[in-house]
MIKE-263797 format. One line per 3 residues: number of its first residue (from 1); their letters; for each residue x, y, z of N, C-alpha, C. Coordinates in steps of 0.001 Angstrom, whole numbers. Each point is the difference from the previous one (the first is absolute). Last residue first. Layout:
BEGIN
NUM) a) X:Y:Z:X:Y:Z:X:Y:Z; ...
***
This chain:
BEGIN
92) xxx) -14642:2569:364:72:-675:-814:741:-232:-1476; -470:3156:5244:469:-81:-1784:-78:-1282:-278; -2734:2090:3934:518:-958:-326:654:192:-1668
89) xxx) -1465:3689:4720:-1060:-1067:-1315:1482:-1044:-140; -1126:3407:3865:630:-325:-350:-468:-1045:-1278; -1858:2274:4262:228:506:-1410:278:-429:-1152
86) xxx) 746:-1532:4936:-1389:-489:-554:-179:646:-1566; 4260:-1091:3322:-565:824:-1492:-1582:-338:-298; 1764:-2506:3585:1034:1451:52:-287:809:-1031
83) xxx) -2336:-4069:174:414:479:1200:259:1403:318; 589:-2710:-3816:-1017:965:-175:-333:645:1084; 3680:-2984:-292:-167:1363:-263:-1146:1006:-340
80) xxx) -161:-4584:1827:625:784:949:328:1267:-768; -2340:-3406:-2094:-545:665:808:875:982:686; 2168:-1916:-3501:-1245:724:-473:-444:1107:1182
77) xxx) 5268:-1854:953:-1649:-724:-136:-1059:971:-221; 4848:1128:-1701:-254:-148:1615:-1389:-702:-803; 5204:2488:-1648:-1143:-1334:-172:-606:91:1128
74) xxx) 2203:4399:-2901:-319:-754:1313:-638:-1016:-300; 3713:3492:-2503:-1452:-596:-14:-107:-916:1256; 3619:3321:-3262:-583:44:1462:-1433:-1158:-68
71) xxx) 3817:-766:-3765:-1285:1200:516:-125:-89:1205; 4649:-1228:-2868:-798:-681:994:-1153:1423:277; 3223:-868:-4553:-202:535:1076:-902:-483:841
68) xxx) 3532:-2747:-2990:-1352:798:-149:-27:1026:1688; 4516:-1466:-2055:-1047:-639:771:-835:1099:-415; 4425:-2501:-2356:-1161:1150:-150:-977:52:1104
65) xxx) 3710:-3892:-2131:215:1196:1374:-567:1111:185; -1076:-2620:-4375:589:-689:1068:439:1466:1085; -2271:234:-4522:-70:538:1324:586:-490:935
62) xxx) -165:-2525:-4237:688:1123:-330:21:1073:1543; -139:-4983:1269:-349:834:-1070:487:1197:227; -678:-2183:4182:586:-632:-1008:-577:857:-969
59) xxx) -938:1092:4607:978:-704:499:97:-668:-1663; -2412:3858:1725:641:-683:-1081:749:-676:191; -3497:2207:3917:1737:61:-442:-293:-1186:-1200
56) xxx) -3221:947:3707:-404:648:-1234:1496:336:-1047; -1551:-2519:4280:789:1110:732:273:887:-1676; -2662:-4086:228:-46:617:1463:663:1149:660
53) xxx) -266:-2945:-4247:-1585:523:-120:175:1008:1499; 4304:-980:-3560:-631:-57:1117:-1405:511:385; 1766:-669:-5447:-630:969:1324:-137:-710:1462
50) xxx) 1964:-351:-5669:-461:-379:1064:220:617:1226; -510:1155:-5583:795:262:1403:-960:-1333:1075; -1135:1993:-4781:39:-1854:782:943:-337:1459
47) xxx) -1294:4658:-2775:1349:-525:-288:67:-1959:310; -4493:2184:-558:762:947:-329:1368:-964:-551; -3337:-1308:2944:-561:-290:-1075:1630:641:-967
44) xxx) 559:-1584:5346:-373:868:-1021:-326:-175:-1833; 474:-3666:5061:375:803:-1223:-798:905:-658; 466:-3841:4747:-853:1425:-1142:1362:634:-721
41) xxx) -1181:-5651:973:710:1134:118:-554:1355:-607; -1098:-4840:-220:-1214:1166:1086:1103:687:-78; 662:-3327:-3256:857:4:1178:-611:483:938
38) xxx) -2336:-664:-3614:597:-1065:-58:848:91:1218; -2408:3739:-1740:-719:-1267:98:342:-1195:392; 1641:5252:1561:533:-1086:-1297:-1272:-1308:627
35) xxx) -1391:4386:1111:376:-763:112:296:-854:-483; -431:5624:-319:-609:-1459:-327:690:-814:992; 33:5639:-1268:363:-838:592:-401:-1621:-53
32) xxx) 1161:5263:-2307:-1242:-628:291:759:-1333:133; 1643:5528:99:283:-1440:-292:-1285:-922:752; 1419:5706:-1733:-856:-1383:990:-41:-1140:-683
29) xxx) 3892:4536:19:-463:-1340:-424:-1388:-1290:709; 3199:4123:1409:-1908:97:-941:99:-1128:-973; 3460:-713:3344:458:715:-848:-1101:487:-945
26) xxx) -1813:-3553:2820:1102:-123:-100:845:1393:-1144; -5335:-1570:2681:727:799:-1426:1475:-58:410; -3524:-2339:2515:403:-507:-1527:490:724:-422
23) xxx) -264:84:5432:-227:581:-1146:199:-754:-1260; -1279:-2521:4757:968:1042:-748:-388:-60:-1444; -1784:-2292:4839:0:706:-942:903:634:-894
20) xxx) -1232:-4098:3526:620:1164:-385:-381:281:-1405; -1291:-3880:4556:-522:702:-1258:1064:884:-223; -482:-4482:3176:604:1472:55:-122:337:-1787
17) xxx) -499:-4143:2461:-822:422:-25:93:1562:-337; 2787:-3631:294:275:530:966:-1098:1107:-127; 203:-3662:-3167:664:-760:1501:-120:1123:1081
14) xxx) -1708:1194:-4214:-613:-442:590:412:-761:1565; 324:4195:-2924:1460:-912:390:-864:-1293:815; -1102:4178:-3885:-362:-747:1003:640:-1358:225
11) xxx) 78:5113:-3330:514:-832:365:-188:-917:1841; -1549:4482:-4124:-210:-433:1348:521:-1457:362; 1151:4373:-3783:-402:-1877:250:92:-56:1573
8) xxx) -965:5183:-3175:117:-1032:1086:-334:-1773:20; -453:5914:-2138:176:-1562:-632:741:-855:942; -2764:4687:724:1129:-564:39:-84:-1550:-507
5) xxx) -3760:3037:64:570:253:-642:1695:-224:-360; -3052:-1541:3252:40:2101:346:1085:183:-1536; -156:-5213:453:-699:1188:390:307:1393:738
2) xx) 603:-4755:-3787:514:882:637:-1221:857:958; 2062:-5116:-1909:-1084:873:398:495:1431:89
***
């Protein structure tokens, strides 16, 4: 996805419910992300690198020891942020 014009994988930890963000561009390089079909591992389209989903590090392939960058972003419940942002819209 990207938005504000930044290219971003949003990554969800379901055991610990915890969302992150980080950047796709590696060296201006934007790299596009998947899930191996067969293993659920994330990998890049690009090099086939494999990707910690939680802390955004190459742990194999041509990128091995590379970390993505981490975005600022917040998880919280619909209602409760609208709460606080009534303004506020929704990126889809």
């Amino acid at each position: 996805d990207t938005l504000a014009g930044e290219p971003l994988l949003v990554t969800f930890d379901n055991r610990t419910t915890r969302a992150t963000a980080f950047s796709r561009k590696l060296d201006d390089v934007e790299l596009r992300f998947y899930r191996d079909p067969e293993t659920g591992v994330l990998k890049d389209r690009t090099t086939k690198s494999t990707w910690d989903p939680d802390t955004g590090l190459a742990t194999a392939g041509k990128l091995k020891g590379r970390q993505l960058d981490v975005l600022p972003s917040v998880t919280a419940y619909r209602v409760a942020w609208r709460a606080f942002h009534p303004q506020s819209g929704i990126a889809r």
